[in-house]
N, C-alpha and C positions, 0 to 999 in steps of 0.2 A: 491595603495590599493583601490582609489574607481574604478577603469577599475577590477580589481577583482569581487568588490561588484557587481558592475554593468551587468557583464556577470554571474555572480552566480546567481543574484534575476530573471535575464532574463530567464534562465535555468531552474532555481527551477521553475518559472512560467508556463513555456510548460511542460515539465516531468511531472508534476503533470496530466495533462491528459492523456498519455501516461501510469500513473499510474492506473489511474481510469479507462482506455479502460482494461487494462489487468485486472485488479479484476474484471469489471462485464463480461468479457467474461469466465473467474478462474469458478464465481459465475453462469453463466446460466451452463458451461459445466457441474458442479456440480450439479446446480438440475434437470439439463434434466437427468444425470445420475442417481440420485437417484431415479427419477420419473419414467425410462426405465428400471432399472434394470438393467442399462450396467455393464460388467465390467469397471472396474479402467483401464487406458491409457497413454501409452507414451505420449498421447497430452494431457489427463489429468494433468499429473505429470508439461510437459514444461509450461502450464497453470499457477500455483502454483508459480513453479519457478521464469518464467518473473513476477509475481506480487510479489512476495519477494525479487526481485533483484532490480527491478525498486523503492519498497519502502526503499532499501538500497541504491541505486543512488540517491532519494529524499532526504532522510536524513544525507549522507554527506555537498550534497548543502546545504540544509537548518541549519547544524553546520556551512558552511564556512560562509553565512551569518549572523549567532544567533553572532558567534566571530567577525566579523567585524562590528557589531552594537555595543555589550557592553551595551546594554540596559534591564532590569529588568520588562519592562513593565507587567502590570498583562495578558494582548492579547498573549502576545509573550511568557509567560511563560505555559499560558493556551494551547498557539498550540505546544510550544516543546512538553509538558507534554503528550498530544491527542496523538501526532503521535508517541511517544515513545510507549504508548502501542496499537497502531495500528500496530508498526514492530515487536511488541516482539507476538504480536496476529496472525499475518501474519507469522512467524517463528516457534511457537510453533503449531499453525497448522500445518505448513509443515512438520515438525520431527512426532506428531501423525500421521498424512497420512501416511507415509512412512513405520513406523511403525506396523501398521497397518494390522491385514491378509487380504490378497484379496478378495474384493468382495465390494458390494455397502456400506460397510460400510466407507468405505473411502468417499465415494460421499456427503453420512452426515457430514463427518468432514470437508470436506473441505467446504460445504454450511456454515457450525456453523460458521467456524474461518475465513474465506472470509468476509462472513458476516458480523460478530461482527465489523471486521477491517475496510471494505467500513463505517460500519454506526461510526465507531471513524471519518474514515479520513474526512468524510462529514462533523458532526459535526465541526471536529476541523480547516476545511479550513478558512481563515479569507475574506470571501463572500466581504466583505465592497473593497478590495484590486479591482485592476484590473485584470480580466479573460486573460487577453493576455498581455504580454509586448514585449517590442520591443526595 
């Protein structure tokens, strides 16, 4: 169990930036869009996508760890809690966009729900931890 733990907390530690790379790249495609007046885009969309998958690959890791700790801490409950509605923010985004008739009004929804979701997952990162594991 701890070789589990141990390659889960390593994981979850990298992924996390690989998380944060794809929302602020989601978030500029989005306001350069809104700002250009582009239409909506197949790399817009894959955008969206990698940053809703990626925070669903986070958040398995971060259950395999929450269950292998067994621990109530108020830290740990405050970051599950953060990043729960940071994917459900990052998701219902994504169904609005899609949604959505064509034209830059998608480019607003995805800045709003990008948005909102980078400034949870910021918050709810635990800073104190270390930036890299290994």
């Amino acid at each position: 169990m701890a070789g589990m733990y141990q390659v889960a907390i390593v994981a979850h530690s990298w992924v996390r930036w690989l998380v944060l790379i794809a929302g602020l790249v989601a978030l500029a495609r989005a306001i350069s869009g809104m700002q250009g007046r582009r239409p909506w885009t197949s790399a817009d969309d894959r955008g969206t996508f990698l940053f809703a998958i990626g925070l669903d690959v986070q958040t398995l890791l971060g259950l395999l760890i929450y269950a292998s700790l067994a621990t109530s801490t108020r830290r740990v409950i405050e970051h599950v809690a953060g990043m729960a509605v940071a994917l459900m923010l990052a998701h219902v985004g994504r169904v609005r966009i899609r949604r959505s008739p064509a034209g830059d009004g998608r480019h607003r929804l995805a800045t709003i729900f990008i948005g909102l979701s980078l400034l949870v997952i910021l918050f709810s990162i635990p800073w104190a931890a270390p930036l890299f594991r290994a």
